[in-house]
FIVO-597995 format. One record per residue (C-alpha): residue in three letters; y, z, x. Coordinates in Angstrom, 1 decimal. Last residue first. Layout:
BEGIN
@res ALA, c2 Y, c3 Z, c1 X;
...
***
This chain:
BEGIN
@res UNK, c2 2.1, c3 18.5, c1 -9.7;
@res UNK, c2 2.3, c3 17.7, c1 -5.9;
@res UNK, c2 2.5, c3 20.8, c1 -3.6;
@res UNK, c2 -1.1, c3 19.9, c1 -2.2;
@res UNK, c2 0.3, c3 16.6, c1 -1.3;
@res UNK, c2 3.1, c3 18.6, c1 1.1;
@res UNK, c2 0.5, c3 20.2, c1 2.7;
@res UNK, c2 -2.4, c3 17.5, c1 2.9;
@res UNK, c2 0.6, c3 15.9, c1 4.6;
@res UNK, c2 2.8, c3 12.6, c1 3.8;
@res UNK, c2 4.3, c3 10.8, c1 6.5;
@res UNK, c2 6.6, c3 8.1, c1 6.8;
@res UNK, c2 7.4, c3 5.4, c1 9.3;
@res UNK, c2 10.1, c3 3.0, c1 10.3;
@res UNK, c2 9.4, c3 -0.8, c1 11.2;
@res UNK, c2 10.9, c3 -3.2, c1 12.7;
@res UNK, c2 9.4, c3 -6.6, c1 12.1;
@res UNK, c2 9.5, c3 -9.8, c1 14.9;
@res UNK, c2 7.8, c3 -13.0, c1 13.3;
@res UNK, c2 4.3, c3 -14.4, c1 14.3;
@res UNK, c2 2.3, c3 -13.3, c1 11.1;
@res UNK, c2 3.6, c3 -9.5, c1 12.0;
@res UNK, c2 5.0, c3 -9.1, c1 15.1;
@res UNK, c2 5.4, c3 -5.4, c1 15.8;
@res UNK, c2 8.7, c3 -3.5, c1 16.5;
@res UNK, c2 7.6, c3 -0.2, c1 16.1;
@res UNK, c2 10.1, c3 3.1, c1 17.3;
@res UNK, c2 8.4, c3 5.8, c1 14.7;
@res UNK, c2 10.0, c3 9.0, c1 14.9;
@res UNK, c2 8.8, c3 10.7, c1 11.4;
@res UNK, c2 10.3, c3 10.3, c1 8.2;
@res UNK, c2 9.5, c3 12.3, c1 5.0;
@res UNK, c2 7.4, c3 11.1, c1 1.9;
@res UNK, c2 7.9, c3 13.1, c1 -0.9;
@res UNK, c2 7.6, c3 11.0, c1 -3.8;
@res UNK, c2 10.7, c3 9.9, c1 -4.4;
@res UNK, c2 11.3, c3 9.8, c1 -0.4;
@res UNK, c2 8.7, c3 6.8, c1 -0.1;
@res UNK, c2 9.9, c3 4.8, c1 -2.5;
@res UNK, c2 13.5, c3 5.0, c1 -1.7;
@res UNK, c2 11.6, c3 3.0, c1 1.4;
@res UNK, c2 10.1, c3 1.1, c1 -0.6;
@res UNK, c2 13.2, c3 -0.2, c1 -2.5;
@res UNK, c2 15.3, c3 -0.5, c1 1.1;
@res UNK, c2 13.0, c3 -2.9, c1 2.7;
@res UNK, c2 15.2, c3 -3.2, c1 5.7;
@res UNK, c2 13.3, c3 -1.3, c1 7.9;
@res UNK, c2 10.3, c3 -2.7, c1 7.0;
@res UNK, c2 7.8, c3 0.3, c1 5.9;
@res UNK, c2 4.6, c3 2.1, c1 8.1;
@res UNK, c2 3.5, c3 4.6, c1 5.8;
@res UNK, c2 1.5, c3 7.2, c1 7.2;
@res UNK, c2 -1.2, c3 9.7, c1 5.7;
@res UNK, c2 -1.7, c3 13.3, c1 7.1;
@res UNK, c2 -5.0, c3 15.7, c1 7.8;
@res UNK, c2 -7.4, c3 12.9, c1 7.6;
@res UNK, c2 -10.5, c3 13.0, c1 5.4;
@res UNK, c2 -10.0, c3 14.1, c1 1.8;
@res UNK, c2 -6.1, c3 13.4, c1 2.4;
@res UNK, c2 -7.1, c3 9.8, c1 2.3;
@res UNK, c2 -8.6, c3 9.9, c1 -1.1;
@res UNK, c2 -6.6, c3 12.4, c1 -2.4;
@res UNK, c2 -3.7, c3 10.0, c1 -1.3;
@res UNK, c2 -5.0, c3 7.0, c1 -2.6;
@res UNK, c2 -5.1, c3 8.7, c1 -6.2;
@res UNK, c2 -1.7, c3 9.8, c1 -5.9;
@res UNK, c2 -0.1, c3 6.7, c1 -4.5;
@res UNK, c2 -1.4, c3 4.9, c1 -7.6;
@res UNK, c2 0.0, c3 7.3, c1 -9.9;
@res UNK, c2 3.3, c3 7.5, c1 -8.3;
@res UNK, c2 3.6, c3 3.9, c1 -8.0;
@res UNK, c2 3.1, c3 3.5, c1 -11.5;
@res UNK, c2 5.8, c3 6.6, c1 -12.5;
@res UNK, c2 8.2, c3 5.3, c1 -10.0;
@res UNK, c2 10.4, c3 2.6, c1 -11.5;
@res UNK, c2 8.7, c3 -0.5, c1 -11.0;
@res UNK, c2 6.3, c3 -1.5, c1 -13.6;
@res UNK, c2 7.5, c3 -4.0, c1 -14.8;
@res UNK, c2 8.1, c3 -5.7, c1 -11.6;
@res UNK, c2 4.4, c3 -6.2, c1 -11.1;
@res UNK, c2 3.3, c3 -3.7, c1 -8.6;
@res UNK, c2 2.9, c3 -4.1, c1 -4.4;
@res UNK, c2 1.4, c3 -2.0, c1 -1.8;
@res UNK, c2 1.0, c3 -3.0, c1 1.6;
@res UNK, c2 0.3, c3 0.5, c1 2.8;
@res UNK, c2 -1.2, c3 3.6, c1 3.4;
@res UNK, c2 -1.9, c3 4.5, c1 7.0;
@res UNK, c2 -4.7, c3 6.8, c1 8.3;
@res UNK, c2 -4.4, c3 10.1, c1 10.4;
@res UNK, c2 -6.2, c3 11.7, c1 12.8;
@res UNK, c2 -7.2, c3 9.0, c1 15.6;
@res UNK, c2 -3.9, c3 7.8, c1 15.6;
@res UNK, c2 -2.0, c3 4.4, c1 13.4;
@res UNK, c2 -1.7, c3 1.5, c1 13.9;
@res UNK, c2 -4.5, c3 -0.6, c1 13.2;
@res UNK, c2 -6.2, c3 2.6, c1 11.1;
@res UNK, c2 -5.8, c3 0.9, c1 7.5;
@res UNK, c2 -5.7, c3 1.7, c1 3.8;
@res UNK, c2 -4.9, c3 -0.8, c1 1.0;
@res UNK, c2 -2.4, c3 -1.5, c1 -1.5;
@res UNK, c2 -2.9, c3 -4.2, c1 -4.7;
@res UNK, c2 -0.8, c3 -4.9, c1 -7.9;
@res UNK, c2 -1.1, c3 -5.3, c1 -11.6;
@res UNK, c2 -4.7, c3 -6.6, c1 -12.3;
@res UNK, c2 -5.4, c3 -6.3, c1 -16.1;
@res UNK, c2 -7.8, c3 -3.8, c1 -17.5;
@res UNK, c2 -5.3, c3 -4.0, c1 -20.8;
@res UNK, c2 -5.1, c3 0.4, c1 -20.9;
@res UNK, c2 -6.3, c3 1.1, c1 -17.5;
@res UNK, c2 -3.9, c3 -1.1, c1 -15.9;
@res UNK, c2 -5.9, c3 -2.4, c1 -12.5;
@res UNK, c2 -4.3, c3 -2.1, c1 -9.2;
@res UNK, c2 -6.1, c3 -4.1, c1 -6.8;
@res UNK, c2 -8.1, c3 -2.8, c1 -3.1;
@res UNK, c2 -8.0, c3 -3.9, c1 0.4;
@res UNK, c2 -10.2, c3 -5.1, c1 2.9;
@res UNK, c2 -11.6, c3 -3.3, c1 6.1;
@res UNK, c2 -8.7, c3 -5.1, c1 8.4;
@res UNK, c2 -10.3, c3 -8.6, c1 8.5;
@res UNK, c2 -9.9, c3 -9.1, c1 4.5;
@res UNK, c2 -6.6, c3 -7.7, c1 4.8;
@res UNK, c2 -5.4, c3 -10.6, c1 7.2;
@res UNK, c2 -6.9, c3 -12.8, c1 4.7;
@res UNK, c2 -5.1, c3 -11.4, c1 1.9;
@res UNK, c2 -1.7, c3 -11.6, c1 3.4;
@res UNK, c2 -2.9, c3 -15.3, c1 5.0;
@res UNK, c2 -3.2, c3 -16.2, c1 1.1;
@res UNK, c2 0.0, c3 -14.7, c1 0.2;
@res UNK, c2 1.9, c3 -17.1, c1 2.8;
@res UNK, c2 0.0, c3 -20.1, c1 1.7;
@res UNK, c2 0.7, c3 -19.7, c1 -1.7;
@res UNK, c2 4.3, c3 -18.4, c1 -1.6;
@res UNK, c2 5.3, c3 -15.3, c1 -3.2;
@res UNK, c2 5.4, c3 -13.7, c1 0.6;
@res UNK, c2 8.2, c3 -16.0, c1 1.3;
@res UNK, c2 10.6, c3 -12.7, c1 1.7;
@res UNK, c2 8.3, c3 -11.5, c1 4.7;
@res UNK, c2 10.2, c3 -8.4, c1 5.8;
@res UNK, c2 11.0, c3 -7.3, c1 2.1;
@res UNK, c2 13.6, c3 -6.7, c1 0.2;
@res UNK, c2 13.2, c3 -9.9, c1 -2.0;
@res UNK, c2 9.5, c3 -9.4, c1 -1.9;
@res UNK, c2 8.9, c3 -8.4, c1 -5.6;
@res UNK, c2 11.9, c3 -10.6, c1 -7.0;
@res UNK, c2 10.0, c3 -13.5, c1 -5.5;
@res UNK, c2 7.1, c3 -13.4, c1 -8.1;
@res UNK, c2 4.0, c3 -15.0, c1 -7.0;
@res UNK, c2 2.7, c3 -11.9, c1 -6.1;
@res UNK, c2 1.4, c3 -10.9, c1 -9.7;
@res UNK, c2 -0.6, c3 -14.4, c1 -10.1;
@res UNK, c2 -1.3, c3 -14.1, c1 -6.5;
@res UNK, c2 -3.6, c3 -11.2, c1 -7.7;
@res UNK, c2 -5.5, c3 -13.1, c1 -10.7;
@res UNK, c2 -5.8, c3 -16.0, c1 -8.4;
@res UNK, c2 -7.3, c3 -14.0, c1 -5.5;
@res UNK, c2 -9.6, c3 -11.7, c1 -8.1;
@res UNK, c2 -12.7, c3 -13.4, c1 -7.0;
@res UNK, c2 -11.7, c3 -12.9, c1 -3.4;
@res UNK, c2 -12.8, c3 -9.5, c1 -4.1;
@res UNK, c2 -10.4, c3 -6.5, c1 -3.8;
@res UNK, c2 -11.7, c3 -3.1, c1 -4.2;
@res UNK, c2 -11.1, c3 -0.8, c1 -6.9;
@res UNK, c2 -7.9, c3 1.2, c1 -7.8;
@res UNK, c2 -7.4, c3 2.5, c1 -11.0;
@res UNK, c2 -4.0, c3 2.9, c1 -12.9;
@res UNK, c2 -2.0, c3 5.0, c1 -15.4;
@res UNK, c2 -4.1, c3 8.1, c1 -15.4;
@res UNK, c2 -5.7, c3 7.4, c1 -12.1;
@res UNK, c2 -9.2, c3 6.7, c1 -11.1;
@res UNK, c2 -10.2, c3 5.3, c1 -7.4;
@res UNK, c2 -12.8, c3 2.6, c1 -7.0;
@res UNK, c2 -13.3, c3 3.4, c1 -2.7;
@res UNK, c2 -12.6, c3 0.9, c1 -0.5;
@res UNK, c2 -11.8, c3 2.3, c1 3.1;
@res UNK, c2 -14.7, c3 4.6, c1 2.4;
@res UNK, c2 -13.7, c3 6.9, c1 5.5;
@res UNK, c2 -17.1, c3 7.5, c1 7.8;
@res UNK, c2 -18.5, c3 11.4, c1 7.2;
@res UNK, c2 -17.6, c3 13.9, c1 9.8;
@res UNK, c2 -14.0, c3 13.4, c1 10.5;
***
């Protein structure tokens, strides 16, 4: 890659935009991940918790940041992902840590946001992974809705002290160019 990856670019979607994460929008943002439904699948089920969200959001801040989801018809913030390369090879980049209000679950929102990252990423790596709990079932089904296929990924990392398998998905600038 000849140009250094904008790991917080303001990204434009029909549904969504994506811009980068200030701690000015911390209360705003835990005001979405304060919801336990949203984590009930995943790894770190306590994740709705204060102090548990805050070391989410500090452990992003250290890893290049990460960026909100703001509705483009009330401006409101609605969820957060972000990009990393902690895990991942020299030619790809992960997406990941994504979250969306629960009314907004369903696919079109997610779709939409992953979209927009995924020109972004695509613009500089040949193939984006997504590193996902094992257990986290929802994401996972996700993933395959919109075309993300598993690779062999054998990851069991610690993650805020705790043990986490993980599997992985890929997405290609192939597969992404078949997109409608």
């Amino acid at each position: 890659m000849s140009t250094p990856f904008n790991y917080q670019p303001t990204l434009t979607g029909k549904l969504l935009a994506m811009r980068p994460f200030t701690e000015a929008d911390f209360e705003l943002l835990y005001a979405v991940a304060s919801d336990p439904e949203i984590w009930a699948l995943h790894p770190f089920r306590e994740r709705y918790q204060r102090p548990v969200f805050r070391q989410f959001i500090d452990d992003a801040v250290a890893d290049r940041g990460g960026l909100v989801a703001v509705e483009n018809v009330t401006g409101r913030i609605v969820g957060y992902s972000r990009y990393s390369h902690s895990k991942v090879g020299p030619d790809e980049i992960e997406i990941g840590w994504t979250f969306l209000e629960r009314r907004l679950w369903g696919g079109t929102w997610n779709r939409d946001m992953k979209r927009i990252m995924l020109a972004h990423a695509l613009a500089g790596f040949p193939r984006v992974i997504f590193r996902i709990g094992e257990e986290n079932l929802r994401s996972r089904r996700a993933m395959e809705k919109i075309g993300g296929v598993t690779i062999p990924w054998n990851e069991v990392g610690e993650v805020f002290g705790r043990p986490v398998r993980h599997i992985a998905y890929t997405i290609t600038r192939e597969v992404f160019a078949r997109w409608d």
